[in-house]
C-alpha positions in Angstrom: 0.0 0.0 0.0 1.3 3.6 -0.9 2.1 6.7 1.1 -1.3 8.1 2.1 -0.1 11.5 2.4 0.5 11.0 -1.9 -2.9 10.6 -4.1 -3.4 7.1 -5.9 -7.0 7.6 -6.9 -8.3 7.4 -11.0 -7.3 11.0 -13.3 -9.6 10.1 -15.8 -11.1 12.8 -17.7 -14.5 12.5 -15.9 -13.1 13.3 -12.9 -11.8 16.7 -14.1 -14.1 19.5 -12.1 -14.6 23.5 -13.6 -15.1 26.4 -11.4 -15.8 29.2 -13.3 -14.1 31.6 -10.9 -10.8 29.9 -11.7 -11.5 30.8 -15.6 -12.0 34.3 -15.0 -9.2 35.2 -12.1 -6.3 33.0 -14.3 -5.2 36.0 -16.1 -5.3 38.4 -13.6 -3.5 36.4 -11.4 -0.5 35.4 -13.8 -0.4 38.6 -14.5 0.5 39.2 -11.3 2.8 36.4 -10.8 4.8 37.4 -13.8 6.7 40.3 -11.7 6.3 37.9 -8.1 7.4 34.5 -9.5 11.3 33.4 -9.6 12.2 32.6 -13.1 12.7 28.8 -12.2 12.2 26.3 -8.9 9.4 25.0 -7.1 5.5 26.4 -6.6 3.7 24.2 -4.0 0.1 25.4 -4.1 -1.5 24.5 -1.2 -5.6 24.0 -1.7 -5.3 24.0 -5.3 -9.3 23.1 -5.9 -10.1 22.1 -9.4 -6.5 22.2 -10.6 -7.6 24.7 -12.9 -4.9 27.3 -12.0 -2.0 24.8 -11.6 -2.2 23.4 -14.8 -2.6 27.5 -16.8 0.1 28.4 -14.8 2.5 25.7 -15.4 2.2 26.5 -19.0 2.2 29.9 -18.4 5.4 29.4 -16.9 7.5 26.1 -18.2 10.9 27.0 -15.9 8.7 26.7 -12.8 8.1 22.8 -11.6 4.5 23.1 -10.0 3.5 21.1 -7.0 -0.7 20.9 -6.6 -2.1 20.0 -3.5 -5.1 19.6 -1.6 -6.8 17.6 1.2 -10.1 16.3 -0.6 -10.8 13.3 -2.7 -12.6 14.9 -5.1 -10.5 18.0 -5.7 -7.5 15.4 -5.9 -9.3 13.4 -8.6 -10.1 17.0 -10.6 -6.2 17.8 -9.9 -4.9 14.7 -11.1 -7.3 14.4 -14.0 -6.6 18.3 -15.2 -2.6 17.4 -15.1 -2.8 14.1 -16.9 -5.0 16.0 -19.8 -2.5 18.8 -19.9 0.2 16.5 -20.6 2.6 19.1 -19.1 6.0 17.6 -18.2 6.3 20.5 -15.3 3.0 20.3 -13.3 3.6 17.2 -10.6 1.3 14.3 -9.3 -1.4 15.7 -6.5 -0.3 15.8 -2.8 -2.5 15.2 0.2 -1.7 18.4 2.4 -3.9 19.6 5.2 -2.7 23.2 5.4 -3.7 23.2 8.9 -1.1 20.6 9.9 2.0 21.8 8.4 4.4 19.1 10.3 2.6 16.4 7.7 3.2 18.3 4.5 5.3 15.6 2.4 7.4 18.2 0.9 10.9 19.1 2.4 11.6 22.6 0.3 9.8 25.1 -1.8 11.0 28.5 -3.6 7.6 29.9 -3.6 4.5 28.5 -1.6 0.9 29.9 -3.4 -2.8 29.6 -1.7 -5.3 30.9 -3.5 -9.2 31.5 -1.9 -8.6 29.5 1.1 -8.1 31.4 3.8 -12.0 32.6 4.0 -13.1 28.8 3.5 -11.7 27.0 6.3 -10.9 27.6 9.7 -8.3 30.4 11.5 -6.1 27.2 12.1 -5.8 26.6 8.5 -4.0 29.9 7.7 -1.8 29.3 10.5 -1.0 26.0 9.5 0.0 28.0 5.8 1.9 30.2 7.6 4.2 27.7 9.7 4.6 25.5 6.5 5.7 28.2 4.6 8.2 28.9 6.9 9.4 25.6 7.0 10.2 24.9 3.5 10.9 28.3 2.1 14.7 29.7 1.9 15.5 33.2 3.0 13.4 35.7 1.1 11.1 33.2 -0.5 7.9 34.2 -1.5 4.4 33.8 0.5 1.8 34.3 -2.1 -1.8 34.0 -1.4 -5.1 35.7 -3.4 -8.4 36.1 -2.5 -11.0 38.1 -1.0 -10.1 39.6 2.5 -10.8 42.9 4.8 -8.0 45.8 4.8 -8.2 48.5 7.4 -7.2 51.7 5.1 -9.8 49.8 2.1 -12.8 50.3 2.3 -15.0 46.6 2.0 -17.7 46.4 -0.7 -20.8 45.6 0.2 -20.7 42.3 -2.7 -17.6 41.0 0.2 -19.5 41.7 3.3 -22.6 40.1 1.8 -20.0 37.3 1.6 -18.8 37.6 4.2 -22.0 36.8 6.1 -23.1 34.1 4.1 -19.7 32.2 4.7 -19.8 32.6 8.6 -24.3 31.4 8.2 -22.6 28.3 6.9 -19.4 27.6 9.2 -18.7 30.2 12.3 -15.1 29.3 11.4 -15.1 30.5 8.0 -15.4 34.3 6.7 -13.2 37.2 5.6 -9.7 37.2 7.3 -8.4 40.6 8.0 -5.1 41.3 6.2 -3.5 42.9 9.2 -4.6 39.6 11.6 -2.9 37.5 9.6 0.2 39.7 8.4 0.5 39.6 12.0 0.7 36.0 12.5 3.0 35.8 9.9 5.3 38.4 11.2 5.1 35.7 14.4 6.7 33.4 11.9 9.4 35.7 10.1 7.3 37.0 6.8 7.0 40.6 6.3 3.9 41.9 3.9 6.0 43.4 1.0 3.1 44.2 -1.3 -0.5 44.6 -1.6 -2.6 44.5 -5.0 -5.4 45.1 -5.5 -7.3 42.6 -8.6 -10.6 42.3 -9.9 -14.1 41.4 -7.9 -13.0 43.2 -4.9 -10.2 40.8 -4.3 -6.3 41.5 -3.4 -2.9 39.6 -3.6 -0.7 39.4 -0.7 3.6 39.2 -0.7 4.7 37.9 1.8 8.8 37.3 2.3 10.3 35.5 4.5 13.2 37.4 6.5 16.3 36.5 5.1 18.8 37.0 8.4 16.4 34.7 10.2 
C-alpha cells in the first residue's frame, strides 16, 4: 500500500471539475505572478481546488516545476485528471496536504509556496498551518503568495464582500473574511513581512509575503 499523504486515486477525464471563478481570475493572477514568480524552482500550491490554476500556470510558466495539492478526494481526482490531460511535463502528481497541519506536508523545500481563496473557506487554524509550513520549506526571502477576497483596514470593504462575508460565517462560524493585518500579524510571528498589496478584480487582493532573510 502507498504513502497516504500522496494521491493514488483514477485522473480520468470525468473526474476533471470546472469552477468558473478559476476561468476568470487565471489572467489576472498570472499577471501578477509574472513580476512575483522566480524565473525557475518550485511552486507548491496548497488548496489548489479544481486544478484549474495549476495546470494554466505551469504552462504559463514552463521554468517553474508546479507542485498541486489539496486535502479532498474529489479536488485530488479534478487535480490529477486536469494534469494528466494537460500532458505538461512540469506540473507534478497531487499531494495530500492539510494546510492546517503543516508538520505532515510531504514536501521538504519550496521557492515559492501559493494559496489561492482559502483562507475565507476553512478555519483560523488553517492559515496558521499555511503560515508555519511556509516557513518551514521556504529559503531566505522566499515568497508567500496568497489571493483572494479579505478585509483591509485603510480599504474600504464592498458591500458584494460583506454580503460574503455573512453568508460564509451562516454556513461555518469558522469560516469568513480574514483581516489582512490579523494574519500579516501571524506571519510576522513566523518571520514573513507583507512586501506588497494588489489590488485585482471582484474586490479581491494579492498578498507578498517574504520571509526574512537573516532569520
Amino acid at each position: 500500500m502507498g504513502d497516504r499523504r500522496f494521491y493514488e486515486g483514477p485522473a480520468g477525464g470525468n473526474a476533471r471539475r470546472s469552477a468558473p471563478a478559476a476561468l476568470r481570475n487565471c489572467d489576472p493572477i498570472a499577471e501578477v505572478l509574472r513580476e512575483w514568480l522566480p524565473d525557475a524552482g518550485l511552486v507548491l500550491e496548497v488548496a489548489s481546488g479544481t486544478g484549474q490554476h495549476s495546470v494554466y500556470f505551469a504552462e504559463a510558466f514552463p521554468r517553474l516545476e508546479w507542485q498541486p495539492s489539496d486535502m479532498n478526494g474529489d479536488a485530488l481526482a479534478s487535480i490529477a485528471a486536469w494534469r494528466e490531460d494537460s500532458g505538461l511535463p512540469n506540473v507534478r502528481s497531487p499531494i495530500v496536504i492539510d494546510a492546517s497541519k503543516p508538520a505532515e506536508w510531504p514536501v521538504e523545500a519550496a521557492d515559492v509556496v501559493l494559496n489561492i481563496n482559502m483562507a475565507h473557506i476553512s478555519p483560523w487554524a488553517a492559515a496558521l498551518g499555511l503560515i508555519a509550513g511556509a516557513a518551514r520549506l521556504l529559503p531566505p526571502e522566499g515568497p508567500l503568495i496568497l489571493y483572494g477576497p479579505w478585509i483591509k483596514d485603510d480599504i474600504e470593504t464592498a458591500p458584494s464582500n460583506l454580503a460574503f462575508d455573512a453568508d460564509l460565517k451562516s454556513r461555518d462560524p469558522d469560516w469568513g473574511l480574514r483581516r489582512v493585518e490579523d494574519f500579516a500579524a501571524a506571519a510576522a510571528a513566523r518571520g514573513f513581512e507583507l512586501v506588497e498589496t494588489r489590488a485585482m478584480p471582484a474586490n479581491n487582493l494579492m498578498l507578498l509575503f517574504r520571509l526574512d532573510g537573516r532569520r
